[in-house]
C-alpha positions in Angstrom: 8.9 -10.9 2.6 6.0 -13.5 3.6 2.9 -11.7 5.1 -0.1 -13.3 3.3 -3.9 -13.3 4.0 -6.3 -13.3 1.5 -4.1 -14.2 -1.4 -2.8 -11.1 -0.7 1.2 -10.8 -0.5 3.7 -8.1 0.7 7.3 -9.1 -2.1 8.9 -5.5 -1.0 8.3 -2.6 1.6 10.9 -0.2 1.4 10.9 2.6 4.6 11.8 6.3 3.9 13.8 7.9 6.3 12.4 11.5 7.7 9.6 13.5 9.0 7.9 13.3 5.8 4.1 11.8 5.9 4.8 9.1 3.7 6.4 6.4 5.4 7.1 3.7 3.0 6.4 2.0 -0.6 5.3 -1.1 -1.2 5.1 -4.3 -3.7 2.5 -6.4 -3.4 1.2 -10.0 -5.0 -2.1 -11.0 -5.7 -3.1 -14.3 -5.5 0.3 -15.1 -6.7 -0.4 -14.2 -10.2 -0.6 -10.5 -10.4 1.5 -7.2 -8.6 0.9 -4.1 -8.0 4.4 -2.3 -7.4 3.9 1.5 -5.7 1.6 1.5 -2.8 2.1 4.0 -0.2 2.3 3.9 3.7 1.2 7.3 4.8 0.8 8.9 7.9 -2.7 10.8 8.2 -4.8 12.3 10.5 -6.3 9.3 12.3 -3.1 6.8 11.4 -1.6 5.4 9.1 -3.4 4.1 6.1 -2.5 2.5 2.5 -2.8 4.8 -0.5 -2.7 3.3 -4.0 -0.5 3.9 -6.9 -1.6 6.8 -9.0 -0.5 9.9 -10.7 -1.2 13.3 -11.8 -4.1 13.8 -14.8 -4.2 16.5 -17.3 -6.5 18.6 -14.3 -3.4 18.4 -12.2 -5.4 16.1 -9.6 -3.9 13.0 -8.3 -5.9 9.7 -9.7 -5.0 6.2 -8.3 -4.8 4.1 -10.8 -5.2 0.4 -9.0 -7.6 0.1 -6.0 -9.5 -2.4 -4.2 -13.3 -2.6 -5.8 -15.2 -3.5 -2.2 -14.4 -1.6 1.3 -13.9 -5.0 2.4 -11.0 -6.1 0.0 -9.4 -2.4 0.9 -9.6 -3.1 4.6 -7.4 -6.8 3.8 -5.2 -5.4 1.9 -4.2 -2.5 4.4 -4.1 -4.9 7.2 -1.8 -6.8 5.3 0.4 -4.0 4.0 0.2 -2.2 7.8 1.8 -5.5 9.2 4.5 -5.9 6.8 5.3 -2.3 7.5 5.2 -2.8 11.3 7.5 -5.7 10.8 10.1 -3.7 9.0 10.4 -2.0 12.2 
C-alpha cells in the first residue's frame, strides 16, 4: 500500500467488519527506516481519528506507547493514515 507524505507510509490497513467503533488497524513506515505496527482507526464523537498503539498499565489505564511528539506531526500522520483507510473503501 503506497500513501506517503512526510516520510510517512501506510505498509498495511486491515478493516474490521461490524458496528464496533474501531474501524481498522494499521502498519505504518517511517521515513522508510522505522514501523510502527498497531495503530487504530476509530470512530469518535466528532469523526474518525488515529489512536496509537498502547496497552493496559499496572493502574488498569490504557497508555499509548508510540505517538507523535508535536500536534503537527500527529495531524500528518492521521491525514495519512485516514486516506489509506478511505482508500480501502
Amino acid at each position: 500500500m503506497v500513501n506517503q507524505s512526510n516520510g510517512v507510509e501506510v505498509l498495511r490497513l486491515h478493516r474490521l467488519s461490524g458496528d464496533s467503533s474501531l474501524k481498522a488497524f494499521a502498519d505504518v513506515s517511517f521515513a522508510g527506516v522505522f514501523i510502527v505496527k498497531g495503530l487504530k482507526v476509530v470512530e469518535g464523537k466528532k469523526g474518525l481519528f488515529v489512536g496509537m498503539p498502547s496497552r493496559v498499565g499496572k493502574d488498569n489505564k490504557w497508555y499509548e506507547i508510540a505517538y507523535p511528539l508535536t500536534k503537527e506531526f500527529r495531524e500528518s500522520l492521521n491525514e495519512v493514515v485516514l486516506e489509506a483507510y478511505e482508500e480501502e473503501k
